[in-house]
C-alpha positions in Angstrom: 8.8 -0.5 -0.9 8.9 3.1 -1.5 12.1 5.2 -2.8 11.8 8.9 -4.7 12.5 8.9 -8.4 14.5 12.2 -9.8 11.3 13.4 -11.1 9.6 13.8 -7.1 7.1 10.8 -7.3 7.2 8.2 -5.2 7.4 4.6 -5.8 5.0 1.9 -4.4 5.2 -2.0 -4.4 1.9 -3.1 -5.0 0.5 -6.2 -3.2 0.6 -8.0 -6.5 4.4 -7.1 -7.0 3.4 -4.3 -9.8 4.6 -0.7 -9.3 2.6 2.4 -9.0 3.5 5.8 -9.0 2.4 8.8 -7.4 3.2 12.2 -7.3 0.7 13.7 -5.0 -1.4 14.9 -7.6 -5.2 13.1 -8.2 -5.9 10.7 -10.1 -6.8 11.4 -14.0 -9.4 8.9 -13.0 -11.9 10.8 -10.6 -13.3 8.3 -8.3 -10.6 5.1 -8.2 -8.0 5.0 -5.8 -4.4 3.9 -7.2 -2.5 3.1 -4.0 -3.2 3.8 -0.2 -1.1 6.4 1.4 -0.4 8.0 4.6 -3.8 10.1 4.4 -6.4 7.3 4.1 -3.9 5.3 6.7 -4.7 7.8 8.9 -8.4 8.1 8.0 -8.6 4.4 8.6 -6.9 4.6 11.9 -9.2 7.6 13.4 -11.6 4.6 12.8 -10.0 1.7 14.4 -8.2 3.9 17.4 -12.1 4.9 18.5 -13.0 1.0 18.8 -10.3 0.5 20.3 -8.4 -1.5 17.9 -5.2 -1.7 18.0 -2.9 -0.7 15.2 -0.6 -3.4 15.3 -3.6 -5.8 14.9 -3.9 -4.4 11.1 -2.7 -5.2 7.8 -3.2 -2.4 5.7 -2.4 -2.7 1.9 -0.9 -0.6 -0.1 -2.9 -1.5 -3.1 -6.4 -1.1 -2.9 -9.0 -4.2 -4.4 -12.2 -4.4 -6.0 -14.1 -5.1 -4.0 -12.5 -4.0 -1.0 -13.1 -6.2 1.8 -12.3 -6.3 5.9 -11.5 -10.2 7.9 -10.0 -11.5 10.1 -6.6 -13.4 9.1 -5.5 -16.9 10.5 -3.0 -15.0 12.2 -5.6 -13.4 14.4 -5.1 -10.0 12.5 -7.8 -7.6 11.2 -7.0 -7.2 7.1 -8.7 -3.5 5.9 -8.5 -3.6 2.2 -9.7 -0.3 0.7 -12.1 -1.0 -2.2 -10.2 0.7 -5.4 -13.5 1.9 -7.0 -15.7 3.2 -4.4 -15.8 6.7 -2.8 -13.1 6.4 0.0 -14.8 8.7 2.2 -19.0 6.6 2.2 -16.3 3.3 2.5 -14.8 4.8 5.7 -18.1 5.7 6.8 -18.8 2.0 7.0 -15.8 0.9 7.9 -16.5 0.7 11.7 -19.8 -1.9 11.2 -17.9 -3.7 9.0 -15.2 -4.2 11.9 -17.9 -4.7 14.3 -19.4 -7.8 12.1 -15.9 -9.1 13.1 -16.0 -8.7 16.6 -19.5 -9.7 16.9 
């Protein structure tokens, strides 16, 4: 669930029912990922749109995991869960043999 506060940030509803906020600005915390927003969505989607995937077959959560992991769910749906502690840009780089471990 997202709503703006008066202050600007946004509000996100966590996976684990906590709330997070963000204002745009990084992280005081160089290197760990607080929530997943439009930007690595998209990042992740370049991905999945060049194997062909298709975006309604992902579940993409908000909050990010340690580890982060990628399966398939019993409802036949790909789950990407962005680790919260690594470097998002080497974890999109494997992304796609992660997905193809799947499809394999």
């Amino acid at each position: 669930m997202r709503g703006v506060t008066d202050r600007g940030t946004v509000t996100v509803r966590r996976g684990d029912g906590r709330r997070g906020y963000s204002s745009g600005c990084p992280s005081p915390e160089v290197g760990v990922l607080q929530a997943v927003t439009l930007k690595e969505i998209q990042a992740i989607f370049e991905v999945t749109d060049r194997m062909g995937i298709h975006r309604e077959a992902l579940v993409i959560p908000l909050a990010p995991r340690h580890p982060g992991r990628v399966r398939r769910l019993p409802n036949g749906k790909l789950e990407i869960v962005v680790d919260a502690e690594a470097d998002f840009a080497s974890w999109l780089a494997a992304l796609s043999a992660e997905l193809r471990k799947l499809e394999g």
